[in-house]
Structure formats: C-alpha cells, structure tokens
N, C-alpha and C positions, 0 to 999 in steps of 0.2 A: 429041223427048224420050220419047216416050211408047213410040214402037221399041222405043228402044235399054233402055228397061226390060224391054218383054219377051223381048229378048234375052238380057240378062244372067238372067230367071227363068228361061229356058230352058237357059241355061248352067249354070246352080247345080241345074238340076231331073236333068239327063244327071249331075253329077259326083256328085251324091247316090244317082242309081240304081248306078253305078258302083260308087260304097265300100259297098253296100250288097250289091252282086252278092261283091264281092271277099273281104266279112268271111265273107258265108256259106260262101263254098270253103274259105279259109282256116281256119273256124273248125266245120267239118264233124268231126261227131264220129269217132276213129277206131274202129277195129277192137279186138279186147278179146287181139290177138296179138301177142308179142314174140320175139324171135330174141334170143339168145343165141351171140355171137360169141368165138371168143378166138383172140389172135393173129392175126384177121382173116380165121378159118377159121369158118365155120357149126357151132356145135354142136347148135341144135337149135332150133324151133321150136313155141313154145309157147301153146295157146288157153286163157287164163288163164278163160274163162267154165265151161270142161269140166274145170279142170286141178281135184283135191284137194289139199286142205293137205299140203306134205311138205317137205321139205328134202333138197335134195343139193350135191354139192364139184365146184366146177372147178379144176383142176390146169394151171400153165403154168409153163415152169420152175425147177421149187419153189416156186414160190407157190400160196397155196390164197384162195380165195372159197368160202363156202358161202352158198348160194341159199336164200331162203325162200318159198314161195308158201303165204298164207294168207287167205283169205275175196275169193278169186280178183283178186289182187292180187299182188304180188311186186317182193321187192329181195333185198340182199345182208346178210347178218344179222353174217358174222363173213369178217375178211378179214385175211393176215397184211401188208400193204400196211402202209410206214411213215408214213402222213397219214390213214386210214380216208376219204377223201372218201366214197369208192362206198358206204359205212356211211352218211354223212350226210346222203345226196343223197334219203333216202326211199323210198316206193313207188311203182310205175307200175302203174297200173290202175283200175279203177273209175273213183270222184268225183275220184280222187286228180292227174289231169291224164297227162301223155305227155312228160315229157322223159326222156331215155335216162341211165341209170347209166354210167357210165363208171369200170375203175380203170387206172389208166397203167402203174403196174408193172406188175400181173401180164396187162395186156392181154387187158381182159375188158370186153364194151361188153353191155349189155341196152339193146336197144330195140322201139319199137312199132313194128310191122309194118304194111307201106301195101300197099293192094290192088290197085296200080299196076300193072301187064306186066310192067316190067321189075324189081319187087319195093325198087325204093330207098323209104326212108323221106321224107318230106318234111322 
C-alpha cells in the first residue's frame, strides 16, 4: 500500500512539473512586433515599441482599412468592410494581449510577430 502511494505522488509530482514547463512556453510573453499582411502578401513589419502615433490606409481591391498606432499599440480605426469585425476586434499590443485583427473582405490580417526561423506566428 504504501508503494503504490508513492507511486502515484510521483506520478502527480512529473505531470505537475509538466503543465507547469508547458504554461510557461505557452504563455511566454511575445515580442512588441506585428506584420501587416493583405492578400496574403507582406506589407510590412512593424516594432510597435519604436513605432509613433500615426495613421495610414491599406488599399485591396477597392476596399480601404485605415491603421492606427497609438501609445505603441495598434488596430484598425476605420474600414469600409460591411460587418466592421477588424473595428471591433480591439488593440494588439502592450497589456492589451496578442490575438491578430483579421478583415475578410478586404484581406487584411494584423498580427504578432514570433521570433521563430521560420517566422510563423504561433
């Protein structure tokens, strides 16, 4: 009886170090950089830590997004898309968290940038 007890602490001790190794990877802060895609073509790459407040327009066919980066942060402020999701989806950057903006029509993705080789996002 007394084994198989410390068996099983030792079982529970390995799957504890385990989700504990995994959250930290997983939950490893990123980088303060986003890519700006449209069409599925690179438009640019941007270090939101260096970048100044400014606003500019992405163009894809006939639709416009206009970008805003302010207080090294950044979303989409005005978009002629007929749902505005990428309008409601928020900021990415700082406290604000890392999920990428996405609009469908006019196929315009903002995302955080992973430090990775081969450059994919996680």
């Amino acid at each position: 009886m007394k084994k198989t007890r410390i068996i099983v602490i030792i079982i529970v001790l390995i799957f504890a170090a385990a989700l504990a190794g995994s959250l930290m990877i997983w939950c490893k802060p990123r980088g303060n950089v986003v890519n700006i895609r449209s069409g599925g073509e690179m438009i640019c790459s941007i270090d939101l830590s260096d970048a100044e407040d400014c606003e500019f327009d992405v163009n894809y066919s006939g639709g416009v997004n206009t970008i805003e980066i302010k207080d090294h942060m950044i979303h989409v402020k005005e978009a002629d898309c007929p749902d505005g999701i990428c309008i409601k989806t928020g900021w990415i950057g700082g406290e604000k968290g890392a999920a990428p903006i996405v609009c469908l029509p006019n196929r315009l993705v903002i995302e955080p940038a992973d430090d990775t080789a081969d450059g994919r996002t996680r």
